[in-house]
C-alpha positions as CSV (number, residue, x, y, z in Angstrom):
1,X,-10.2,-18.4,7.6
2,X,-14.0,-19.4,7.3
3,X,-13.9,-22.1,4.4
4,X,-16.1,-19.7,2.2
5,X,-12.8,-17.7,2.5
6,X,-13.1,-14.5,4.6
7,X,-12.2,-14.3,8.4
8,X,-13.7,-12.8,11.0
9,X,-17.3,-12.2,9.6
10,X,-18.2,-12.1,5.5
11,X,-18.8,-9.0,3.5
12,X,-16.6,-6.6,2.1
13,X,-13.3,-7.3,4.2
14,X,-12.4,-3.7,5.8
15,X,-14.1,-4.5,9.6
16,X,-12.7,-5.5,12.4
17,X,-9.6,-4.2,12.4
18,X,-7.2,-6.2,12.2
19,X,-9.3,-9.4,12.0
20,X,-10.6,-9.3,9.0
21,X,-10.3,-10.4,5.2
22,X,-8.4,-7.2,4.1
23,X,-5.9,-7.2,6.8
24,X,-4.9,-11.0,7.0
25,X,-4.5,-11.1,3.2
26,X,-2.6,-8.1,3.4
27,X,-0.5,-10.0,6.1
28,X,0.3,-13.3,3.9
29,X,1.2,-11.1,1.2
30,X,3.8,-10.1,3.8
31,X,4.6,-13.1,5.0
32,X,5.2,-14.8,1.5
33,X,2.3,-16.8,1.0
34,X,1.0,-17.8,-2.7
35,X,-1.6,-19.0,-4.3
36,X,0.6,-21.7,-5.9
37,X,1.7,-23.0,-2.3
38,X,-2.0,-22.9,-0.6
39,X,-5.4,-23.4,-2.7
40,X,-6.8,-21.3,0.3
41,X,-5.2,-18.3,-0.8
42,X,-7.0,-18.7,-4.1
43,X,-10.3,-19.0,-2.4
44,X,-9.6,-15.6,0.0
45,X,-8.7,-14.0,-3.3
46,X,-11.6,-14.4,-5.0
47,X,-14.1,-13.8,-1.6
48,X,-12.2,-10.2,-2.0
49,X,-12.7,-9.2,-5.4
50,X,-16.6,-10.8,-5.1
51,X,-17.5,-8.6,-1.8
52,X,-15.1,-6.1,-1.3
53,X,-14.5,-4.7,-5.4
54,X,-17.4,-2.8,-7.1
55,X,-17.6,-3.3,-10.9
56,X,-15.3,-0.4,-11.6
57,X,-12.7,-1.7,-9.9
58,X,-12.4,0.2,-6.3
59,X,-11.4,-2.0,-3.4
60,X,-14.3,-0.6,-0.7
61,X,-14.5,0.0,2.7
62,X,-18.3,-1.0,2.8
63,X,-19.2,-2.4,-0.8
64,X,-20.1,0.8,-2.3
65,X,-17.8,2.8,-5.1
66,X,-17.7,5.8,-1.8
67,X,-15.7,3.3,0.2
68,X,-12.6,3.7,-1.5
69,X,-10.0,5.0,-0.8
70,X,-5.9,4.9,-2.0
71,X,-4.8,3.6,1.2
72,X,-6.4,0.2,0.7
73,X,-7.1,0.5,-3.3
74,X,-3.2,0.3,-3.2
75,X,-3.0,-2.0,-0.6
76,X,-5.4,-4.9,-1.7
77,X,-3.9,-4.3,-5.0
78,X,-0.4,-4.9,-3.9
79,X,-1.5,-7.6,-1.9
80,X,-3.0,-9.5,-4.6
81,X,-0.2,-9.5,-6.9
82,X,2.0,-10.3,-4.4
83,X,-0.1,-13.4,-3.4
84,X,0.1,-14.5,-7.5
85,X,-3.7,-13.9,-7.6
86,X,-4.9,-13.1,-11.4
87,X,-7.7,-12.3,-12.9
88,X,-9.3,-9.9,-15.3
89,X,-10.7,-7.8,-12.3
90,X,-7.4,-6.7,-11.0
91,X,-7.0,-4.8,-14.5
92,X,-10.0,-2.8,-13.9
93,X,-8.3,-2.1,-10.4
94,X,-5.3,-0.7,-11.4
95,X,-7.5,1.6,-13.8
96,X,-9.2,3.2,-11.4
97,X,-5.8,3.6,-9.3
98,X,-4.0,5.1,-12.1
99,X,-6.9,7.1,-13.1
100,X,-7.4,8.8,-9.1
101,X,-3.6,9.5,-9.2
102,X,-3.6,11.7,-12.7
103,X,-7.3,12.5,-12.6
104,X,-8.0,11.7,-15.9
105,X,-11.6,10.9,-17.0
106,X,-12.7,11.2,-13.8
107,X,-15.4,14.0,-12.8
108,X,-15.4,15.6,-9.5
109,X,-16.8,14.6,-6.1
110,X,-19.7,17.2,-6.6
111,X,-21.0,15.3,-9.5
112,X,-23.2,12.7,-8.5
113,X,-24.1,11.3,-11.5
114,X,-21.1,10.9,-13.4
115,X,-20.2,7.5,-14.4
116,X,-16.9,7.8,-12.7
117,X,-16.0,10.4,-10.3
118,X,-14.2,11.0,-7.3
119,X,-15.6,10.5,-3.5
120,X,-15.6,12.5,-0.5
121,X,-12.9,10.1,0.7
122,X,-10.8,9.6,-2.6
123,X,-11.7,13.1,-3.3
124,X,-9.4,14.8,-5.9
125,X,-6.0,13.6,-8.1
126,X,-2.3,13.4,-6.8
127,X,-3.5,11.7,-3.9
128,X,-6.0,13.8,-2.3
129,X,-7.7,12.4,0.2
130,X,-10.4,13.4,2.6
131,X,-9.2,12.0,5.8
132,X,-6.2,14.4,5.2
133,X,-8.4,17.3,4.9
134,X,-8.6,17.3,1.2
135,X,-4.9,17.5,0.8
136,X,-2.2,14.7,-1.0
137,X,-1.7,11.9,1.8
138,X,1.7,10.4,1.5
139,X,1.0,7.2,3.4
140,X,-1.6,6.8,0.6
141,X,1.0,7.3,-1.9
142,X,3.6,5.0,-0.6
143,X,0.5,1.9,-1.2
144,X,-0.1,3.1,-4.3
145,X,3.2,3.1,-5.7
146,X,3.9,-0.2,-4.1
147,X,1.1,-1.8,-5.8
148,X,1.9,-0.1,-9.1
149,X,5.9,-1.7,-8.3
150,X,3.9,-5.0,-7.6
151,X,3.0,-5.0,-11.5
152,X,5.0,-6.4,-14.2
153,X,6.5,-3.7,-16.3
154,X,4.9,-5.4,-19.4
155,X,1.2,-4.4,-18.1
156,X,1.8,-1.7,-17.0
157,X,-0.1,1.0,-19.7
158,X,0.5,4.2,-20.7
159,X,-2.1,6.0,-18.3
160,X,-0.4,3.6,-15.7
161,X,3.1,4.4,-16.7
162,X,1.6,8.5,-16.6
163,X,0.6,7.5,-12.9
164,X,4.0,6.2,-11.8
165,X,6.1,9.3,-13.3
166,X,3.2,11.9,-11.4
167,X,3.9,9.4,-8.1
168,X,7.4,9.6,-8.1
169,X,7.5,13.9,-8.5
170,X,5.3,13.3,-5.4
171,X,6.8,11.2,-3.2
172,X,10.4,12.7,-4.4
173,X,9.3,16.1,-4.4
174,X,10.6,16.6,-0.7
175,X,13.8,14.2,1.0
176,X,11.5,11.0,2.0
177,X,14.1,11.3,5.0
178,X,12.2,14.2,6.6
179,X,8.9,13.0,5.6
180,X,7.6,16.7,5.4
181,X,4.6,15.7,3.2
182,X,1.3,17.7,3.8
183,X,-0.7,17.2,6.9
184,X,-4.3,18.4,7.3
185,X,-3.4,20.0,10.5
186,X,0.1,21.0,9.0
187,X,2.0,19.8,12.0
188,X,5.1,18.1,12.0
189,X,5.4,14.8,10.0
190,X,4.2,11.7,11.8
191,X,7.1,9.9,14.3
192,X,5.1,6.7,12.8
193,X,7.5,7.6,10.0
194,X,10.6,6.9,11.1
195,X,9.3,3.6,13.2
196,X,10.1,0.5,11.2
197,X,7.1,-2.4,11.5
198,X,6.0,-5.8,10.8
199,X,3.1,-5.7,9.5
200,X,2.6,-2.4,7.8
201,X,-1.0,-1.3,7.0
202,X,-2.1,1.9,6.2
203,X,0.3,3.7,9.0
204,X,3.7,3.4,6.6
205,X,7.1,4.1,7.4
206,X,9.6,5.1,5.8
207,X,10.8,1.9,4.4
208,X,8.0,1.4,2.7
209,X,8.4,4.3,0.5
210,X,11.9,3.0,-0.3
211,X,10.4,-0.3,-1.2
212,X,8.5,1.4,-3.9
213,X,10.5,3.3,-5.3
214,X,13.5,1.3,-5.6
215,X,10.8,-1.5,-6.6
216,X,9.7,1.0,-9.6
217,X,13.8,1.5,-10.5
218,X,14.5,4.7,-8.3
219,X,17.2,3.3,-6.6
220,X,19.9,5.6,-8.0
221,X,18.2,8.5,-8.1
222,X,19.9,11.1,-5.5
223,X,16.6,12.2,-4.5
224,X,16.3,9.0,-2.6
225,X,19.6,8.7,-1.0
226,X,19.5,10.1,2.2
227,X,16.2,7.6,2.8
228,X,18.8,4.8,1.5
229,X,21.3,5.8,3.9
230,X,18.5,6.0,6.8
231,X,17.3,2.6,6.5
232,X,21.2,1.3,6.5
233,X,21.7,3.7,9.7
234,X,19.1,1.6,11.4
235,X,21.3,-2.1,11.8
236,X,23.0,-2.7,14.1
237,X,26.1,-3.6,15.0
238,X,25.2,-7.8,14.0
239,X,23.3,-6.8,10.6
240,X,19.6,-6.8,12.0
241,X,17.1,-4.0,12.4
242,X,14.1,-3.6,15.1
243,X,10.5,-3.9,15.4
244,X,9.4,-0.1,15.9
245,X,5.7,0.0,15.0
246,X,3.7,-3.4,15.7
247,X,0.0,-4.3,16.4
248,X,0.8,-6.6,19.1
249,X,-2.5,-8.4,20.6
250,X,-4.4,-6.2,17.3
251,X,-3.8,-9.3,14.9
252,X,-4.0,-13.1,14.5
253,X,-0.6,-13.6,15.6
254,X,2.3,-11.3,17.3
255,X,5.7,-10.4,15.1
256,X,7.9,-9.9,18.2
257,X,8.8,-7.4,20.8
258,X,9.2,-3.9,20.2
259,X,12.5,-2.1,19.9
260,X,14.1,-6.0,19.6
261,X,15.8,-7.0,16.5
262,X,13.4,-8.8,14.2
263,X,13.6,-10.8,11.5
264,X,10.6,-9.3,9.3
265,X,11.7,-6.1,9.7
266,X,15.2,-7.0,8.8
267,X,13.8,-8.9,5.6
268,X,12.4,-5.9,4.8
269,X,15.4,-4.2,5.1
270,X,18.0,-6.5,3.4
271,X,15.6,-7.5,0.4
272,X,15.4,-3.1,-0.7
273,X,18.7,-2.8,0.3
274,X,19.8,-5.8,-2.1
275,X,17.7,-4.7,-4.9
276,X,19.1,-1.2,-5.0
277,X,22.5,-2.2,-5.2
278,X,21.4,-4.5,-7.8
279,X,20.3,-1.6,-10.1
Protein backbone atom coordinates (compact mmCIF):
# COMPACT_ATOMS: atom_id res chain seq x y z
CA UNK A 1 0.00 0.00 0.00
CA UNK A 2 1.45 3.51 -0.91
CA UNK A 3 1.48 5.35 2.62
CA UNK A 4 -1.26 7.89 1.27
CA UNK A 5 -3.21 4.60 1.25
CA UNK A 6 -4.12 3.29 -2.21
CA UNK A 7 -2.06 0.65 -4.16
CA UNK A 8 -1.05 0.39 -7.35
CA UNK A 9 -1.61 4.05 -8.59
CA UNK A 10 -4.08 6.79 -6.77
CA UNK A 11 -7.53 7.83 -7.93
CA UNK A 12 -10.66 6.20 -7.70
CA UNK A 13 -9.55 2.44 -6.90
CA UNK A 14 -11.35 0.35 -9.83
CA UNK A 15 -7.88 0.00 -12.21
CA UNK A 16 -5.69 -2.39 -12.62
CA UNK A 17 -7.34 -5.27 -12.02
CA UNK A 18 -6.61 -6.86 -9.44
CA UNK A 19 -3.93 -4.41 -8.16
CA UNK A 20 -5.62 -1.90 -7.13
CA UNK A 21 -7.31 -0.07 -4.05
CA UNK A 22 -10.79 -1.68 -4.64
CA UNK A 23 -9.63 -5.14 -5.00
CA UNK A 24 -7.00 -5.53 -2.17
CA UNK A 25 -9.53 -3.91 0.30
CA UNK A 26 -11.96 -6.16 -0.98
CA UNK A 27 -9.34 -8.93 -0.26
CA UNK A 28 -8.56 -8.05 3.64
CA UNK A 29 -12.05 -7.77 4.14
CA UNK A 30 -11.71 -11.50 3.20
CA UNK A 31 -8.98 -12.27 4.92
CA UNK A 32 -10.18 -10.73 8.28
CA UNK A 33 -8.35 -7.72 8.51
CA UNK A 34 -9.78 -4.63 10.80
CA UNK A 35 -9.30 -1.39 11.31
CA UNK A 36 -8.88 -2.01 15.04
CA UNK A 37 -5.89 -4.53 14.39
CA UNK A 38 -3.93 -2.22 11.59
CA UNK A 39 -4.17 1.80 11.60
CA UNK A 40 -3.45 1.21 7.74
CA UNK A 41 -6.74 -0.13 7.12
CA UNK A 42 -8.08 3.05 8.48
CA UNK A 43 -6.04 5.09 6.23
CA UNK A 44 -7.13 2.75 2.81
CA UNK A 45 -10.66 3.31 4.10
CA UNK A 46 -10.78 6.72 3.98
CA UNK A 47 -8.44 7.09 0.49
CA UNK A 48 -11.68 5.06 -0.88
CA UNK A 49 -14.53 7.02 0.19
CA UNK A 50 -12.25 10.43 -0.71
CA UNK A 51 -11.49 9.22 -4.46
CA UNK A 52 -13.60 6.50 -5.37
CA UNK A 53 -17.33 7.75 -3.61
CA UNK A 54 -19.19 10.77 -5.25
CA UNK A 55 -21.27 12.88 -2.83
CA UNK A 56 -24.33 10.80 -3.23
CA UNK A 57 -22.89 8.00 -2.16
CA UNK A 58 -21.99 5.61 -5.35
CA UNK A 59 -18.69 3.71 -5.15
CA UNK A 60 -17.32 4.57 -8.94
CA UNK A 61 -15.53 3.02 -11.42
CA UNK A 62 -13.89 6.31 -12.63
CA UNK A 63 -14.98 9.13 -9.95
CA UNK A 64 -18.06 10.13 -11.63
CA UNK A 65 -21.87 9.23 -10.36
CA UNK A 66 -21.94 6.97 -14.16
CA UNK A 67 -19.23 4.74 -12.76
CA UNK A 68 -21.36 2.85 -10.63
CA UNK A 69 -22.51 0.00 -10.68
CA UNK A 70 -24.13 -2.85 -8.06
CA UNK A 71 -21.36 -5.16 -8.42
CA UNK A 72 -18.83 -2.98 -6.64
CA UNK A 73 -21.49 -0.39 -4.82
CA UNK A 74 -22.18 -3.76 -2.99
CA UNK A 75 -18.89 -4.87 -2.90
CA UNK A 76 -16.94 -1.83 -1.43
CA UNK A 77 -19.90 -1.53 0.83
CA UNK A 78 -19.52 -4.99 2.17
CA UNK A 79 -16.04 -4.56 2.39
CA UNK A 80 -16.00 -1.68 4.49
CA UNK A 81 -18.16 -2.86 7.13
CA UNK A 82 -16.53 -5.91 7.26
CA UNK A 83 -13.11 -4.10 7.76
CA UNK A 84 -15.04 -2.00 10.94
CA UNK A 85 -14.63 1.14 8.85
CA UNK A 86 -17.38 3.95 9.93
CA UNK A 87 -18.29 6.95 9.02
CA UNK A 88 -21.25 9.07 8.01
CA UNK A 89 -20.47 8.50 4.26
CA UNK A 90 -21.20 4.82 4.22
CA UNK A 91 -25.01 5.85 5.23
CA UNK A 92 -25.32 7.77 2.10
CA UNK A 93 -24.01 4.51 0.45
CA UNK A 94 -26.32 2.18 1.46
CA UNK A 95 -28.99 4.90 0.31
CA UNK A 96 -28.21 4.90 -3.01
CA UNK A 97 -27.96 0.84 -2.84
CA UNK A 98 -31.29 0.52 -1.37
CA UNK A 99 -32.75 3.10 -3.48
CA UNK A 100 -31.17 1.28 -7.17
CA UNK A 101 -32.66 -2.07 -5.80
CA UNK A 102 -36.55 -0.64 -5.25
CA UNK A 103 -36.14 2.30 -7.58
CA UNK A 104 -37.64 4.64 -5.42
CA UNK A 105 -36.86 8.37 -5.92
CA UNK A 106 -34.82 7.77 -8.54
CA UNK A 107 -35.58 9.04 -12.21
CA UNK A 108 -34.50 7.19 -15.20
CA UNK A 109 -31.33 6.85 -17.14
CA UNK A 110 -32.86 9.16 -19.95
CA UNK A 111 -33.00 11.99 -17.63
CA UNK A 112 -29.95 13.84 -17.52
CA UNK A 113 -30.70 16.32 -15.22
CA UNK A 114 -32.35 14.80 -12.45
CA UNK A 115 -30.78 15.00 -9.18
CA UNK A 116 -30.64 11.38 -8.83
CA UNK A 117 -31.13 8.95 -11.53
CA UNK A 118 -30.07 5.85 -12.86
CA UNK A 119 -26.88 5.25 -15.36
CA UNK A 120 -26.48 3.40 -18.43
CA UNK A 121 -24.49 0.97 -16.30
CA UNK A 122 -26.75 0.83 -13.04
CA UNK A 123 -29.57 1.37 -15.41
CA UNK A 124 -33.01 0.38 -13.99
CA UNK A 125 -34.38 -1.16 -10.33
CA UNK A 126 -34.27 -5.00 -9.18
CA UNK A 127 -30.84 -5.05 -10.32
CA UNK A 128 -30.78 -4.08 -13.84
CA UNK A 129 -27.70 -3.59 -15.11
CA UNK A 130 -26.27 -2.64 -18.42
CA UNK A 131 -23.46 -5.01 -18.76
CA UNK A 132 -26.29 -7.75 -18.64
CA UNK A 133 -28.05 -6.23 -21.43
CA UNK A 134 -30.40 -4.22 -19.35
CA UNK A 135 -31.67 -7.22 -17.57
CA UNK A 136 -31.45 -8.19 -13.41
CA UNK A 137 -27.70 -9.46 -12.97
CA UNK A 138 -27.59 -12.03 -10.17
CA UNK A 139 -23.85 -11.82 -9.45
CA UNK A 140 -24.81 -8.15 -8.73
CA UNK A 141 -27.40 -9.20 -6.45
CA UNK A 142 -25.55 -11.69 -4.44
CA UNK A 143 -22.91 -8.22 -3.49
CA UNK A 144 -25.60 -6.33 -2.76
CA UNK A 145 -27.34 -8.51 -0.41
CA UNK A 146 -24.08 -9.30 1.16
CA UNK A 147 -23.38 -5.83 1.90
CA UNK A 148 -26.91 -5.23 3.12
CA UNK A 149 -26.18 -8.75 5.58
CA UNK A 150 -22.88 -6.78 6.44
CA UNK A 151 -25.15 -4.10 8.23
CA UNK A 152 -26.34 -4.23 11.72
CA UNK A 153 -30.07 -5.02 11.81
CA UNK A 154 -30.49 -1.80 14.01
CA UNK A 155 -29.45 0.55 10.90
CA UNK A 156 -30.87 -0.92 8.65
CA UNK A 157 -34.16 1.53 7.58
CA UNK A 158 -37.23 1.01 6.29
CA UNK A 159 -36.39 1.77 2.47
CA UNK A 160 -33.34 -0.54 3.37
CA UNK A 161 -35.33 -3.19 5.06
CA UNK A 162 -37.94 -2.70 1.57
CA UNK A 163 -34.56 -3.50 -0.37
CA UNK A 164 -33.69 -6.69 1.40
CA UNK A 165 -37.44 -8.27 1.24
CA UNK A 166 -37.40 -7.17 -3.01
CA UNK A 167 -33.61 -8.95 -2.94
CA UNK A 168 -34.61 -11.93 -1.40
CA UNK A 169 -37.97 -12.55 -3.99
CA UNK A 170 -35.01 -12.13 -6.44
CA UNK A 171 -32.40 -14.18 -5.58
CA UNK A 172 -35.12 -16.91 -4.16
CA UNK A 173 -37.31 -16.53 -6.96
CA UNK A 174 -35.61 -19.56 -8.92
CA UNK A 175 -33.45 -22.70 -6.79
CA UNK A 176 -30.02 -20.68 -6.27
CA UNK A 177 -28.87 -24.46 -7.07
CA UNK A 178 -29.49 -24.10 -10.80
CA UNK A 179 -28.52 -20.63 -10.99
CA UNK A 180 -31.03 -20.01 -13.91
CA UNK A 181 -30.99 -16.22 -13.32
CA UNK A 182 -31.33 -13.93 -16.57
CA UNK A 183 -28.45 -13.69 -18.95
CA UNK A 184 -28.26 -11.07 -21.73
CA UNK A 185 -27.58 -13.63 -24.18
CA UNK A 186 -30.01 -16.06 -22.36
CA UNK A 187 -27.74 -19.01 -22.41
CA UNK A 188 -27.18 -21.39 -19.87
CA UNK A 189 -26.14 -20.04 -16.37
CA UNK A 190 -22.46 -19.40 -15.89
CA UNK A 191 -20.22 -22.85 -14.77
CA UNK A 192 -18.42 -19.81 -12.65
CA UNK A 193 -21.44 -20.62 -10.52
CA UNK A 194 -20.93 -23.70 -9.31
CA UNK A 195 -16.88 -23.11 -8.93
CA UNK A 196 -16.13 -22.25 -5.31
CA UNK A 197 -13.15 -19.33 -4.94
CA UNK A 198 -10.90 -17.53 -2.74
CA UNK A 199 -11.03 -14.43 -3.41
CA UNK A 200 -14.46 -13.70 -4.80
CA UNK A 201 -14.92 -10.45 -6.81
CA UNK A 202 -17.49 -9.61 -8.96
CA UNK A 203 -17.56 -13.39 -10.68
CA UNK A 204 -19.72 -15.06 -7.54
CA UNK A 205 -20.51 -18.44 -6.91
CA UNK A 206 -22.87 -19.97 -5.46
CA UNK A 207 -21.68 -19.83 -1.96
CA UNK A 208 -21.81 -16.43 -1.95
CA UNK A 209 -25.43 -16.16 -2.44
CA UNK A 210 -25.82 -18.53 0.54
CA UNK A 211 -23.60 -16.32 2.65
CA UNK A 212 -26.16 -13.65 2.10
CA UNK A 213 -28.91 -15.02 2.59
CA UNK A 214 -28.33 -17.06 5.51
CA UNK A 215 -26.33 -13.73 6.76
CA UNK A 216 -29.88 -11.77 6.30
CA UNK A 217 -31.76 -14.95 8.35
CA UNK A 218 -32.81 -17.13 5.34
CA UNK A 219 -31.28 -20.04 6.49
CA UNK A 220 -34.48 -22.05 7.00
CA UNK A 221 -36.29 -21.02 4.41
CA UNK A 222 -36.89 -24.18 1.93
CA UNK A 223 -36.30 -22.06 -0.91
CA UNK A 224 -32.68 -22.26 -0.07
CA UNK A 225 -32.15 -25.79 0.79
CA UNK A 226 -31.07 -27.47 -2.12
CA UNK A 227 -28.06 -24.59 -2.29
CA UNK A 228 -27.48 -25.63 1.55
CA UNK A 229 -27.26 -29.12 0.63
CA UNK A 230 -24.90 -28.26 -2.50
CA UNK A 231 -22.34 -26.49 -0.64
CA UNK A 232 -22.32 -29.63 2.05
CA UNK A 233 -22.08 -31.98 -1.15
CA UNK A 234 -18.87 -30.22 -1.93
CA UNK A 235 -16.45 -31.72 1.31
CA UNK A 236 -14.84 -34.22 1.17
CA UNK A 237 -14.32 -37.11 2.70
CA UNK A 238 -11.78 -35.13 5.69
CA UNK A 239 -14.27 -32.04 6.07
CA UNK A 240 -12.47 -29.55 3.50
CA UNK A 241 -13.71 -28.07 0.28
CA UNK A 242 -11.53 -26.98 -2.96
CA UNK A 243 -10.31 -23.99 -4.61
CA UNK A 244 -12.44 -23.88 -7.88
CA UNK A 245 -12.24 -20.28 -9.20
CA UNK A 246 -8.89 -18.40 -8.26
CA UNK A 247 -6.86 -15.36 -9.78
CA UNK A 248 -3.69 -17.04 -9.44
CA UNK A 249 -0.67 -14.62 -10.68
CA UNK A 250 -3.87 -11.82 -11.08
CA UNK A 251 -3.34 -10.60 -7.34
CA UNK A 252 -0.81 -9.64 -4.69
CA UNK A 253 -0.49 -12.92 -3.39
CA UNK A 254 -1.80 -16.71 -4.58
CA UNK A 255 -4.68 -18.61 -2.31
CA UNK A 256 -3.51 -22.08 -3.41
CA UNK A 257 -3.85 -24.57 -6.14
CA UNK A 258 -6.82 -25.24 -8.00
CA UNK A 259 -9.18 -28.20 -7.49
CA UNK A 260 -6.88 -28.80 -3.96
CA UNK A 261 -8.55 -28.48 -0.68
CA UNK A 262 -8.18 -25.02 0.69
CA UNK A 263 -8.52 -23.52 3.78
CA UNK A 264 -10.35 -20.16 2.59
CA UNK A 265 -12.66 -21.79 0.76
CA UNK A 266 -13.42 -24.24 3.50
CA UNK A 267 -13.80 -21.11 5.96
CA UNK A 268 -16.17 -20.03 3.79
CA UNK A 269 -17.83 -23.06 3.88
CA UNK A 270 -17.93 -24.06 7.61
CA UNK A 271 -18.53 -20.37 8.92
CA UNK A 272 -22.38 -20.38 6.51
CA UNK A 273 -22.74 -23.74 7.27
CA UNK A 274 -22.46 -22.96 11.16
CA UNK A 275 -24.48 -20.00 11.08
CA UNK A 276 -27.44 -21.76 9.42
CA UNK A 277 -27.62 -24.33 11.76
CA UNK A 278 -27.41 -21.75 14.33
CA UNK A 279 -30.77 -20.16 13.21
Amino acid sequence: MNPKGYWSRPGAGYNPKYFSTDWSLITLAQLGASVALDERIGRACAYLLEKGMTPQGQFTINGAPSGTIDCLQGNMCAALMTLGYEDPRLVLAYEWMARTVTGEGLALNSEPDAARRFYAYKCGPNFACGANGKLPCAWGAAKVMLAFAALPAGQRTPLIERAILQGVDFLLGTDPARADYPTRTGDKPSRNWWKFGFPVFYVTDLLQIVEALVGLGYSADPRLANALELVRSKQDAEGRWALEYDYSGKTWVDFGPQKEPNPWVTLRALRVLKNAAAE
